[in-house]
Structure formats: C-alpha cells, structure tokens
C-alpha positions as a LaTeX table, in Angstrom:
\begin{tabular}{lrrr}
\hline
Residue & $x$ (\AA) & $y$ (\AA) & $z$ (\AA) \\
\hline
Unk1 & 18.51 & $-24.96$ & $-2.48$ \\
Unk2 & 15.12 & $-24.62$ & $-0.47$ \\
Unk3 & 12.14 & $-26.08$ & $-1.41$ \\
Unk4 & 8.86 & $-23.99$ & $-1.86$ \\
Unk5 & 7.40 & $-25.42$ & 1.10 \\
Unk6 & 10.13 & $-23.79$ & 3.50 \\
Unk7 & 8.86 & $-20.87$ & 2.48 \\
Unk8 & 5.20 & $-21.42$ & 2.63 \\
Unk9 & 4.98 & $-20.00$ & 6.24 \\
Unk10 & 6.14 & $-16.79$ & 4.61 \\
Unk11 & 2.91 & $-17.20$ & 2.03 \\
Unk12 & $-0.23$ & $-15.16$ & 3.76 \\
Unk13 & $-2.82$ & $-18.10$ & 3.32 \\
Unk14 & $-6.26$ & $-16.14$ & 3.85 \\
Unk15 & $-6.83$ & $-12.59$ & 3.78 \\
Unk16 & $-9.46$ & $-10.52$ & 6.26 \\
Unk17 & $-11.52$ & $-8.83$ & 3.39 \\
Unk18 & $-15.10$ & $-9.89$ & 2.66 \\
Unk19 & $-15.19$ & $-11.07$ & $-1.26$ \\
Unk20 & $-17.78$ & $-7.86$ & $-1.45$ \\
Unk21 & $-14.39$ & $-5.75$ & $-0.87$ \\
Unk22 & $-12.67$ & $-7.30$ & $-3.45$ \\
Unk23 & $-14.95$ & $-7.16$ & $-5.78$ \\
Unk24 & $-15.98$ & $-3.59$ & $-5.02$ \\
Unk25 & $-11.94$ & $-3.64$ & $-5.85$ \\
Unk26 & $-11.58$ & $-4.79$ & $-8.77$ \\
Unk27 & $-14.86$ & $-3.37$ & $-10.38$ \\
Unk28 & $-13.55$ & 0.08 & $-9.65$ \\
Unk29 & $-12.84$ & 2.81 & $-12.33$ \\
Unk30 & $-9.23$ & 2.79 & $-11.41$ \\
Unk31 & $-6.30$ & 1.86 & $-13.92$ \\
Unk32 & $-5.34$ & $-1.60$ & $-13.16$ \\
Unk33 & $-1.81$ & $-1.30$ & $-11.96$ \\
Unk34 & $-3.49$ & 0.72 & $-9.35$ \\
Unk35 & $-5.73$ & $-1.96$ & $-8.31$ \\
Unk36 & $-3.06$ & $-4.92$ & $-8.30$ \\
Unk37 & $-0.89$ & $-2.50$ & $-6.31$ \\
Unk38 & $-3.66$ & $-1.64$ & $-4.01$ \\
Unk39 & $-4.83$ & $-5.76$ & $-4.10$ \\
Unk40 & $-1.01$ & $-6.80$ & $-3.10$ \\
Unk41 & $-0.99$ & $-4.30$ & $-0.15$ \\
Unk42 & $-4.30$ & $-5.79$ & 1.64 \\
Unk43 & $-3.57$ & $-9.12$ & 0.58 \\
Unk44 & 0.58 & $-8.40$ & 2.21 \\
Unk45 & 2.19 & $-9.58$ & $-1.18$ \\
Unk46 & 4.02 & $-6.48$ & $-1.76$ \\
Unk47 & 7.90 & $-7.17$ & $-1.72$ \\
Unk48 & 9.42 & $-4.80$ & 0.17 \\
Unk49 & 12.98 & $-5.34$ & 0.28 \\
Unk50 & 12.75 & $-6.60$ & 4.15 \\
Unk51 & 10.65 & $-9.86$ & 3.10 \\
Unk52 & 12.86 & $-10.07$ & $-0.17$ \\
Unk53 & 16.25 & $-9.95$ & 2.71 \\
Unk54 & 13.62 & $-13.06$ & 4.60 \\
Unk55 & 13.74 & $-15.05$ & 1.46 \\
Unk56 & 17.56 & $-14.26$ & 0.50 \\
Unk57 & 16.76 & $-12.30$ & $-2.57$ \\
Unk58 & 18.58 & $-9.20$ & $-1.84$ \\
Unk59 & 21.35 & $-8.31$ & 0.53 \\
Unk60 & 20.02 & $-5.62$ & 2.65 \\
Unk61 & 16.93 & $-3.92$ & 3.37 \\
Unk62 & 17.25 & 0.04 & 2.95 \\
Unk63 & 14.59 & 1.70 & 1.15 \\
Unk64 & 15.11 & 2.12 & $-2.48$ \\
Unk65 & 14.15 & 5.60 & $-2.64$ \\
Unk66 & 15.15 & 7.31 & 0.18 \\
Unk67 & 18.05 & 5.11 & 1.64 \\
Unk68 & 17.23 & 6.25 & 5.21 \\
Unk69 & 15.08 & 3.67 & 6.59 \\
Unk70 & 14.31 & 0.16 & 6.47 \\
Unk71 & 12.12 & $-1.29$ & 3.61 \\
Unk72 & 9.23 & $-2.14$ & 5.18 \\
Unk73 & 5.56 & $-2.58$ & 4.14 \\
Unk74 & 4.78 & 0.93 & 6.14 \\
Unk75 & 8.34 & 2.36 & 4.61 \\
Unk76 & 6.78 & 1.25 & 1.26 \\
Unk77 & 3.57 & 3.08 & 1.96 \\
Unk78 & 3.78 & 6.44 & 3.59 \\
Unk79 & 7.12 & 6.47 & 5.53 \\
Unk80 & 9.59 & 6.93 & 2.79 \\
Unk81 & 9.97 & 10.53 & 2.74 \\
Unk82 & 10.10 & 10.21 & $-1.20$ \\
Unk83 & 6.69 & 8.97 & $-0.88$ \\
Unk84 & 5.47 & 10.79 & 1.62 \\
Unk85 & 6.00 & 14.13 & $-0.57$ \\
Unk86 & 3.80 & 12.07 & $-3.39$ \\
Unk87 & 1.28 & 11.66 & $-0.70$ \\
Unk88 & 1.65 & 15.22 & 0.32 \\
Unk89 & 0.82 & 16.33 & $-3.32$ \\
Unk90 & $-2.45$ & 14.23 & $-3.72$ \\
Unk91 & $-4.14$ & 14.72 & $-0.63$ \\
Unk92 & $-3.48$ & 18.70 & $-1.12$ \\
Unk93 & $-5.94$ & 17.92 & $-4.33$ \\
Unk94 & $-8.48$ & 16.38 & $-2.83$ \\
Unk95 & $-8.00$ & 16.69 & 0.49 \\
Unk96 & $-6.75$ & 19.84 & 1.42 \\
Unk97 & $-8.59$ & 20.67 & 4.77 \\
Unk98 & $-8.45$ & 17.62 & 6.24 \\
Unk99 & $-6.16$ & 16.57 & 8.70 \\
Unk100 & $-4.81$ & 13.18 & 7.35 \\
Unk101 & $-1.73$ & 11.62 & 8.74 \\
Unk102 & 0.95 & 8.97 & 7.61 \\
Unk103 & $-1.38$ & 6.92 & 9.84 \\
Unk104 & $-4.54$ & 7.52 & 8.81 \\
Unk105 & $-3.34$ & 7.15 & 5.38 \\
Unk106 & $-1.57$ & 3.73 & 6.03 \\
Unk107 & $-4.36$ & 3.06 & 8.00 \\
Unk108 & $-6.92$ & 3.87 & 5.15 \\
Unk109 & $-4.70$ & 1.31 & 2.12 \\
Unk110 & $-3.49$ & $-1.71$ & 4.57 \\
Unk111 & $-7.22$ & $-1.91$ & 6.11 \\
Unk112 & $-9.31$ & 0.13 & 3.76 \\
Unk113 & $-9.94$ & 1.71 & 7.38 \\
Unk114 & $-11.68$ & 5.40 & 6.26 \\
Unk115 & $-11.68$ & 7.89 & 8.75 \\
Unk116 & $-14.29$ & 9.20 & 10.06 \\
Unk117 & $-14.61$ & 12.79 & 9.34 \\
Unk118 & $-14.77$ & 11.85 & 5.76 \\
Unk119 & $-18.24$ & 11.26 & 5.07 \\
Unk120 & $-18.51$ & 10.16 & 1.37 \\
Unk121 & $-16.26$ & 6.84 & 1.81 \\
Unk122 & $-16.89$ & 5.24 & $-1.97$ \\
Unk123 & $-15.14$ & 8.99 & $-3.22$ \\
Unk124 & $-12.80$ & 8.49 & $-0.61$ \\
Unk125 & $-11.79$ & 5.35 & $-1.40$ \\
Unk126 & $-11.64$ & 6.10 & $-5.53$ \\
Unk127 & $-9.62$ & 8.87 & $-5.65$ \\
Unk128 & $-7.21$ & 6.95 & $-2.99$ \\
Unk129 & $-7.39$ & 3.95 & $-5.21$ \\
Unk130 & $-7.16$ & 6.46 & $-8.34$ \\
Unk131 & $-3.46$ & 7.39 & $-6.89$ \\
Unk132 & $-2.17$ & 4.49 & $-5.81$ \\
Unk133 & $-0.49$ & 3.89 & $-8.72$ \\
Unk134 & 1.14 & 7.55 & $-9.50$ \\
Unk135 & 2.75 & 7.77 & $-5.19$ \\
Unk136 & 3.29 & 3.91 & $-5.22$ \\
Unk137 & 4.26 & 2.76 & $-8.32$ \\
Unk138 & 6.07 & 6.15 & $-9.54$ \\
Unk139 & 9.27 & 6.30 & $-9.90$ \\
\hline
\end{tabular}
C-alpha cells in the first residue's frame, strides 16, 4: 500500500487566486454546494475520473455521463455533451445574445477569466456561480 506522501506530488500545494477572490467566493449569495464546486475547480481538487485512474481508484477514465470522452477536468466542465446541453440552457437565460463558447465558459470557471464584452463582471460572475451547482453537480 502507498503512503500519502507518494501521492503528495499529485496534491496542488498553492493556488493562483488572490485571498480577495476567495473571499469575494465564499461571501457570495450562491448556495454552498455551488461555491465548494466552484472552490474545487480553481483550486484543481475536482476528481474527475482521469486523476481518480492516477491514484488507482477507478479502472478507467470515460466520462460518467456521456461515455464518449475521457474524464477530464475540461470533460467535467463544458465538454461532456450532457453538460454542455446544461450549459446551453443557462446561458440562453441570461445570456442569450452573447456569443459564449465551451472556451470562454471553461475559461470564465477554471480562471474566473470574464470576457470582455460582458461589462457587468460581479453579475457575470453570480449568476455563473448561481449555476454551477444545477450543470455541475446535476445529475
């Protein structure tokens, strides 16, 4: 059996988000599975079943939901087409007329990277935050 200490190079050991971010975070009028969701995916803690096939836990990494692809942190966020259809849903709600990618929305929940033809980013980042749980955690 392995220690925990071969694994530790696995463990991310700092994270690129000023403490302001994370506190704007947590403080946000979001329901908290949303935030821990949202929290795992910037902090790379999600387990997706390709780090859970690193670390032995399962046998193979296909996506859960869709079975086409691998399991991957980007699989996991907007390339599942399961997902992707959840995705499709919300942003017609609130963001009908813009013209917002797989990318852009990976883009805007692994980096909190807003694009730039959205002008009011706090909104933005709410209502993203706000759905988090019902594309990601929905099942």
């Amino acid at each position: 059996m392995d220690s925990i200490s071969s694994y530790q190079p696995l463990v991310p050991t700092e994270h690129r988000f000023s403490n302001a971010t994370v506190e704007t975070l947590w403080s946000s009028p979001v329901h908290p599975a949303a935030r821990t969701v949202l929290y795992r995916v910037l902090s790379k803690c999600i387990p997706h079943k390709s780090y859970l096939r690193t670390i032995g836990s399962v046998e193979n990494a296909i996506c859960p939901f869709c079975s086409q692809g691998i399991d991957t942190l980007r699989q996991f966020l907007v390339d599942c087409p399961v997902k992707w259809q959840f995705w499709q849903f919300v942003l017609s709600q609130y963001y009908a007329h813009y013209p917002l990618t797989p990318e852009i929305i990976y883009g805007t929940v692994r980096y909190l990277h807003l694009p730039h033809f959205i002008k009011d980013h706090r909104c933005h980042l709410y209502n993203l935050m706000a759905n988090v749980k019902f594309v990601l955690v929905s099942r």
